[in-house]
C-alpha positions as a Markdown table, in Angstrom:
| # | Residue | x | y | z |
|---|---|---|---|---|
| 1 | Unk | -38.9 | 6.9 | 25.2 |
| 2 | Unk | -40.1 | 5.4 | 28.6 |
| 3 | Unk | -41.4 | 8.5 | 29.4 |
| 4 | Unk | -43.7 | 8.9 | 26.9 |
| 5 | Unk | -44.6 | 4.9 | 27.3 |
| 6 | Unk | -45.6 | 5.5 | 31.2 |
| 7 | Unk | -47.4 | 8.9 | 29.8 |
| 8 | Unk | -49.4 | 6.6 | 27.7 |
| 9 | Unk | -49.9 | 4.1 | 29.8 |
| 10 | Unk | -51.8 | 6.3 | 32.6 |
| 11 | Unk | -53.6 | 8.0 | 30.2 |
| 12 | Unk | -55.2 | 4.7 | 29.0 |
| 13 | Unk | -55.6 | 3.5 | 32.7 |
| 14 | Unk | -57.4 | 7.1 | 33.8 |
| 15 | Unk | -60.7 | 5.8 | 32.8 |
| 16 | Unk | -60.0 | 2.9 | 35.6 |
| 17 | Unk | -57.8 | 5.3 | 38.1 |
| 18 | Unk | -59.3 | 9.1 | 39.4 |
| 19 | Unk | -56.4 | 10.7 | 37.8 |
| 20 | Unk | -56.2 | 13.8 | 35.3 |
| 21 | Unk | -53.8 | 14.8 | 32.8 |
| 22 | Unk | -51.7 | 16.8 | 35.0 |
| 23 | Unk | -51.6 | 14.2 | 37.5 |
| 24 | Unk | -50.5 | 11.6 | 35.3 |
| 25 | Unk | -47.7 | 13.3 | 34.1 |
| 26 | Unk | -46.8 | 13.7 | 37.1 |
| 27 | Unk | -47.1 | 10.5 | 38.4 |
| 28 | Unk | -45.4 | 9.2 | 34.9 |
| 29 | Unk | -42.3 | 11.8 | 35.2 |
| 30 | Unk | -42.0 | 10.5 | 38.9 |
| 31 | Unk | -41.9 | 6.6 | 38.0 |
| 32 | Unk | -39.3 | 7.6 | 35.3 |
| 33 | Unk | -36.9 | 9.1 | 37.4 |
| 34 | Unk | -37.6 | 6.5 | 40.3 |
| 35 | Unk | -38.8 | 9.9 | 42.5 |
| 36 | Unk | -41.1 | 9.2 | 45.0 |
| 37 | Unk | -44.0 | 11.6 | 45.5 |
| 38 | Unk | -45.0 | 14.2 | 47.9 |
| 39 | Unk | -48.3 | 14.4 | 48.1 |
| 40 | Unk | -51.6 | 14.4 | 50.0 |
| 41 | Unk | -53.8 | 14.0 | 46.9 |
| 42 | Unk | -55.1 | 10.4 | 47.0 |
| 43 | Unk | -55.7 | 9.9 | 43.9 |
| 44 | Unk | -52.4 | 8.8 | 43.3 |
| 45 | Unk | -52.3 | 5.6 | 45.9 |
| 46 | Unk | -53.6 | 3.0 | 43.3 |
| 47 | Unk | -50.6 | 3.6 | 40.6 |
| 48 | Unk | -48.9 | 0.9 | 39.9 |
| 49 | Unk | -44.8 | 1.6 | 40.6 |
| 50 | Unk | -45.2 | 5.1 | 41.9 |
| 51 | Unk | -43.6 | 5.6 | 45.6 |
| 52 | Unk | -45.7 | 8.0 | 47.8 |
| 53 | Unk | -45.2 | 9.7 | 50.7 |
| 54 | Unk | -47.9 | 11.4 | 52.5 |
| 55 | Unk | -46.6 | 14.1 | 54.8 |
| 56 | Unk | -49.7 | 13.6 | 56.9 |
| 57 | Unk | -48.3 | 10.3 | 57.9 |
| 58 | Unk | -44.9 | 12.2 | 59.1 |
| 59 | Unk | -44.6 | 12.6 | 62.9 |
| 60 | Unk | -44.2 | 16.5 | 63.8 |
| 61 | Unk | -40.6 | 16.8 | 66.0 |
């Protein structure tokens, strides 16, 4: 049920947030399961409760 609540919840916020479909059931699915993100799309670095990392920002051994 919180699933579909966070689905809703960045669908109504998309207008506000550069964010498709796809991306926000991702982003949802990830703040459900307290996941963080890979990504280097940053669209996602305004959403409230979702945890990011970017792999850019990961030093190369």
């Amino acid at each position: 049920m919180a699933y579909t609540g966070n689905c809703k919840t960045m669908r109504k916020n998309q207008t506000r947030q550069k964010i498709n479909t796809p991306g926000a059931i991702i982003a949802a699915t990830a703040i459900e399961h307290n996941l963080t993100l890979i990504t280097s799309d940053r669209d996602f670095d305004n959403i409230k409760g979702l945890s990011i990392l970017h792999p850019e920002s990961l030093s190369m051994l």
